[in-house]
C-alpha positions in Angstrom: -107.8 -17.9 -45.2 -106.7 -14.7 -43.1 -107.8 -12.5 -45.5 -111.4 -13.9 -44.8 -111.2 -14.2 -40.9 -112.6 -11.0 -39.4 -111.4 -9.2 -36.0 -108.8 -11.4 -35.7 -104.9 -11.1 -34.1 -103.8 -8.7 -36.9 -107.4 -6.6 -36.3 -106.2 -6.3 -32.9 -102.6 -5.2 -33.9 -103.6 -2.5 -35.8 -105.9 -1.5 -33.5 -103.4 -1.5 -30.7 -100.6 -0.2 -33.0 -102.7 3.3 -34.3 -103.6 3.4 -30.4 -99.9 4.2 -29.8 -99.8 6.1 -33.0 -102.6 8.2 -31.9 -101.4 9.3 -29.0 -103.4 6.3 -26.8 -106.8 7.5 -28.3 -109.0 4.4 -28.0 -109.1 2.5 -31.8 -111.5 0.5 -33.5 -110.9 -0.7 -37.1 -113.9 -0.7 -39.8 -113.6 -2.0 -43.0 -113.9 1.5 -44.7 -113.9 5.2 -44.2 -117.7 5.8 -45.0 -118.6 2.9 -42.4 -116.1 4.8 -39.8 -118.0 7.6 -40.4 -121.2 6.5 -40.6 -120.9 4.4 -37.3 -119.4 7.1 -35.2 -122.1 9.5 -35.8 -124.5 5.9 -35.0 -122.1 5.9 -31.6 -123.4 9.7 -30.4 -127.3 9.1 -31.3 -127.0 11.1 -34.4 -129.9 10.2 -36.7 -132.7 11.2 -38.6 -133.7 14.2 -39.5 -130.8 15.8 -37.1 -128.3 18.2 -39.6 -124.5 17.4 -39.8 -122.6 20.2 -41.5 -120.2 19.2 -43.7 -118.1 20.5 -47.0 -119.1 20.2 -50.4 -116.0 20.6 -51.8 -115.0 16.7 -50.4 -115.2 13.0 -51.4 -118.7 12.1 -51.4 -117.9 9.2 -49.1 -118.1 11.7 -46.6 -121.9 13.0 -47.2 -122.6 9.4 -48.0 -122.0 8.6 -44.4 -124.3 11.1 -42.9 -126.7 9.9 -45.3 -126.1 6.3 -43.8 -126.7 7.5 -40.7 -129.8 8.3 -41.1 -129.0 12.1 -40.8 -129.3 15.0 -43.1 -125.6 16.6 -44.7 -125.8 20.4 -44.8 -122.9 21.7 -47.1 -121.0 24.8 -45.8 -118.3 26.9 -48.3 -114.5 26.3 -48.1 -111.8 28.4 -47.2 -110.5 29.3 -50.8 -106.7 29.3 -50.0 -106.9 25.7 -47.6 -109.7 24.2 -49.7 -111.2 23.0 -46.2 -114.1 24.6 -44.0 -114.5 28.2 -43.9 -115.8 28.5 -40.1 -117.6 31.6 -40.7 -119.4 29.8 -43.1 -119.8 26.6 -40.6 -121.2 29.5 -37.9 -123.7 30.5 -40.6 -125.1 26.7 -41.2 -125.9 26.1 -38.3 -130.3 25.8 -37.5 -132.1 24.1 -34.6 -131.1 21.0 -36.1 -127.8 21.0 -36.5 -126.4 18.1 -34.2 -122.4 17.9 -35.5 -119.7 19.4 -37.4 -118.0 16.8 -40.0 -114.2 18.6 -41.2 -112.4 17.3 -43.5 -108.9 17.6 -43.5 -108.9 17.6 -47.4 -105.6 16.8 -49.3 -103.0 16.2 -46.0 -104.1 19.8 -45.1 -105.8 20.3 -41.6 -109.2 22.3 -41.4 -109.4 25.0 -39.1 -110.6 22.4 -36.3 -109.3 25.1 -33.6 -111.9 27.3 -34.8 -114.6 24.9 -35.7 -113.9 23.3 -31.9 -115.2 26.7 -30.5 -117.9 27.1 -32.9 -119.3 23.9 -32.0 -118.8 24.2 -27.9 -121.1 27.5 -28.1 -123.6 25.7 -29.6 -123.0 22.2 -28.3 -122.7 20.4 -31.1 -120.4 17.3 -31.6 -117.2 17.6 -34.1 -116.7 14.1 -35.8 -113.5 14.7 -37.9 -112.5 13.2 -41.0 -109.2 12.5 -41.1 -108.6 10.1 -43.9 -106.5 12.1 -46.3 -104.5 13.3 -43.2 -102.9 11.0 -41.3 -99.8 12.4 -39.4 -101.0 15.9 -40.1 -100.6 19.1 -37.3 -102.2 22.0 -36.8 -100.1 24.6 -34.5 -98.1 20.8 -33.1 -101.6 19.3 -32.1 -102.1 16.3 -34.6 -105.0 16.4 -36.5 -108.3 13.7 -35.4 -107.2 15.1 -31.6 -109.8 17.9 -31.6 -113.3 15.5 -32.4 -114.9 13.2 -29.9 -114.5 10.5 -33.1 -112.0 10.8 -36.0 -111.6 9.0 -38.8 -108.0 7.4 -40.4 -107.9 5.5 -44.0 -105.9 2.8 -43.8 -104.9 0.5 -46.4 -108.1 -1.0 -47.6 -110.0 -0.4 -44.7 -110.1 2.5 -41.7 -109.8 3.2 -37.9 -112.4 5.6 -35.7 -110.3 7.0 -32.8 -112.0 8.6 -29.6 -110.7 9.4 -26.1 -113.9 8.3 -25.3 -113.9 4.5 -24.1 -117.9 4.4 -23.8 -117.9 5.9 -27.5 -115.0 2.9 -28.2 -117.5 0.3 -26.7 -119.9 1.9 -29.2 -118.2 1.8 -32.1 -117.4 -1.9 -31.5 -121.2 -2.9 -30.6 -122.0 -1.5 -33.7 -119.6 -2.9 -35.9 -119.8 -6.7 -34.8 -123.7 -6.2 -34.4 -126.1 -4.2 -36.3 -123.5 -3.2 -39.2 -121.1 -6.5 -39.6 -120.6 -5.2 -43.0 -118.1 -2.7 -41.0 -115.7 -5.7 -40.0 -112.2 -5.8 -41.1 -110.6 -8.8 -42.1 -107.4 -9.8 -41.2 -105.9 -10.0 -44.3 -106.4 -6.1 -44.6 -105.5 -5.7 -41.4 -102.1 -6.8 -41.7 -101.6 -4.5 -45.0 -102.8 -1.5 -42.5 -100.3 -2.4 -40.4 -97.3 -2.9 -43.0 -98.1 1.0 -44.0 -98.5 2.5 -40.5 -95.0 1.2 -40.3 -94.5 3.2 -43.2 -96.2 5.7 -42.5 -93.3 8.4 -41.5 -90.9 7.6 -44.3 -93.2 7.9 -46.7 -94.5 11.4 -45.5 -91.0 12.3 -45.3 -90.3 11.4 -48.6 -93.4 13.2 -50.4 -93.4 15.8 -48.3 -89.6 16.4 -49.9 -90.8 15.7 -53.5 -93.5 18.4 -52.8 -90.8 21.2 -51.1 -89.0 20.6 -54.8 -92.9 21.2 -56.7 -93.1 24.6 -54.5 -89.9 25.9 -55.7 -89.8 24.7 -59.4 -93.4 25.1 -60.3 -94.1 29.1 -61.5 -97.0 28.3 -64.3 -99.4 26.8 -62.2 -101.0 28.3 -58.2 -98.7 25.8 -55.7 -100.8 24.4 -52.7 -101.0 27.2 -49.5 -100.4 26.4 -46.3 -101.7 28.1 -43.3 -99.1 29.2 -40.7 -98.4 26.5 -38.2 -100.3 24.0 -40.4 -98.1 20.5 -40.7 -99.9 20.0 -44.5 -98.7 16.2 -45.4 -100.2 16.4 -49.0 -102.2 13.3 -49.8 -102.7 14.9 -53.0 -100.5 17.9 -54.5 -103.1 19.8 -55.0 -102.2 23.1 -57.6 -104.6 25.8 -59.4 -104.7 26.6 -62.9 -105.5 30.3 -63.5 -107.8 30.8 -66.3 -111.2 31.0 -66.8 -112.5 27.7 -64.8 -112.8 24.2 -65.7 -112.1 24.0 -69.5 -108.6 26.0 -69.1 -108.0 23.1 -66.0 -109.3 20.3 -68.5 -107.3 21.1 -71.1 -104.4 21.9 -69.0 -104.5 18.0 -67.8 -104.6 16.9 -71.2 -102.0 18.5 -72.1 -99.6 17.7 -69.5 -101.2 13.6 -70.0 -99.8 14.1 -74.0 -96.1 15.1 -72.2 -96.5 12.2 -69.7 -97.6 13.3 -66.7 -100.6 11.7 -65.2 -102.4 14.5 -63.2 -106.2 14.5 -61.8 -109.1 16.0 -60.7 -109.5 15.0 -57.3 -112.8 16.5 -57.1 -114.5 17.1 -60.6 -118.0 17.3 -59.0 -119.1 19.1 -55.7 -121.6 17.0 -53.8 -123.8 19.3 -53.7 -123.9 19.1 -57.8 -124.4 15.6 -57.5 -128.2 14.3 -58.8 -128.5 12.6 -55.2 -127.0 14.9 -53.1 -128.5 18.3 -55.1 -129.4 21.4 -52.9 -129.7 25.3 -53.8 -127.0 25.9 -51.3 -124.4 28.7 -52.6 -121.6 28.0 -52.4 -119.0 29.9 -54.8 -115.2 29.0 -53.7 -116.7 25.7 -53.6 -117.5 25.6 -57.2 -114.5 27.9 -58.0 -111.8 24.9 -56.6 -113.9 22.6 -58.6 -113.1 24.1 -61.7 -109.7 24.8 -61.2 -107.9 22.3 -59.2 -105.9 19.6 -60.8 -103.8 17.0 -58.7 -100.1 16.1 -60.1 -98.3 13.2 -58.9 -95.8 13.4 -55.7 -95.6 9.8 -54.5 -92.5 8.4 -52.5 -91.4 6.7 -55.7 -90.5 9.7 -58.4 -87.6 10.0 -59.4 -86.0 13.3 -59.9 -85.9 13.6 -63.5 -89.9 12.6 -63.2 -90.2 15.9 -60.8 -88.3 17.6 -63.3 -90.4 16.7 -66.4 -93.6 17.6 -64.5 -91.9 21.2 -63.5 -91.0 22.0 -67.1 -94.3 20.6 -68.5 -96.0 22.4 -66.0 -94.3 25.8 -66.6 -94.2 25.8 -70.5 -97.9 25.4 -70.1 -98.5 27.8 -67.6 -97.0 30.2 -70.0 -99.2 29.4 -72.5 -102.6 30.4 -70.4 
């Protein structure tokens, strides 16, 4: 029966328990990321018509938000060496209509929120961040989802929006147990959120060590950059495979699949190459990570003869290109 009974005790916990985690930003769990996101831009009046700048280079969860919102995405480039949002190119998206910036802090690396922060107070517009593949990430010892007036966690099976705002809190919550009860979470998940928040640290310290073996071991494939004084906490391993775009990437995953190592392609598709979601928007490095980047496996539970496979497999390959 708990995992039916919605904003329950454990809905509460959690809340109260990423609270602390956050620093004592104000929490409200939502039964997923897209309904975090689409219910804090609900919270600041964002709607339609208004233009939300966002990257292409993402989960389309992200742009499906806006979208849910009422609100219209505008897709900016990335930076090519983070694989997050190139501010200059943020500066250069913005119209009349632009009402918010939406970074994502893709792969456990943060986006250049500093940046973007000042961008967006010239032009007073809101910065909403999305902080679902980052939890526990830093940029220059500031955590990341510290810098928005709403940021977004994933948390198992479900999410938490985060503001220092409590009128924005009250908001959030109106909306969720109102107008959108879709957004609920239900206890059941609730507890399971809060079983990996108490996790949380051992498990970023343990892939975080699996992925300082990757940097030094790996020499046929581009290892994941970090920017100086970036805490990266690498939700996904994230490597490029130098050739000549997507087939060389392709076949390099199919080849590493026929030596036993399940890698992926986080993001085979931009969003804005998505039917639905199609614009004439040029963006390049976007479509350059596309066809290059290939995920490999670094969870907490690889062994070190599986890290040692992947290396070799990856390098004899590499060599190969």
């Amino acid at each position: 029966m708990q995992q039916f009974l919605v904003q329950g005790a454990e809905v509460a916990a959690l809340e109260d328990e990423f609270s602390s985690a956050a620093d004592g930003r104000h929490a409200v769990a939502v039964a997923s990321a897209t309904s975090g996101l689409q219910l804090a831009l609900l919270s600041l009046g964002i709607g339609a018509g208004e233009e939300v700048i966002l990257p292409s280079f993402a989960p389309v969860e992200t742009a499906a938000a806006v979208r849910r919102a009422g609100a219209v995405p505008v897709f900016a480039d990335i930076d090519p060496l983070t694989f997050c949002l190139d501010p200059e190119a943020v500066a250069a998206a913005i119209t009349p209509l632009t009402v918010a910036i939406l970074p994502v802090h893709l792969f456990g690396h943060p986006a250049a929120v500093d940046q973007i922060t000042a961008i967006a107070a010239r032009h007073g517009l809101a910065i909403i961040e999305d902080a679902t593949q980052a939890q526990a990430a830093t940029l220059a010892g500031r955590r990341v989802g510290s810098y928005g007036v709403l940021s977004v966690f994933a948390v198992e099976e479900g999410a938490v929006v985060t503001t220092e705002h409590p009128e924005l809190a009250g908001a959030v919550k109106r909306l969720r147990d109102t107008a959108h009860a879709e957004a609920r979470m239900a206890d059941g998940k609730a507890s399971v959120g809060r079983g990996a928040l108490a996790k949380l640290a051992g498990a970023v310290a343990r892939q975080r060590a699996n992925c300082r073996y990757l940097d030094s071991a790996l020499t046929g494939v581009l290892v994941p950059y970090v920017e100086p004084g970036a805490h990266h906490v690498y939700h996904r391993y994230t490597v490029r495979i130098p050739g000549n775009g997507r087939p060389d990437r392709d076949a390099f995953a199919m080849a590493l699949a026929a030596r036993g190592v399940q890698a992926s392609v986080s993001i085979p598709t931009p969003v804005h190459r998505m039917p639905e979601y199609r614009s004439s928007s040029f963006l390049p490095r976007t479509e350059k990570a596309a066809g290059e980047t290939l995920s490999l496996p670094v969870h907490p539970g690889l062994t070190e003869k599986e890290l040692e496979r992947m290396a070799t497999a990856c390098n004899t390959l590499g060599g190969l290109l």
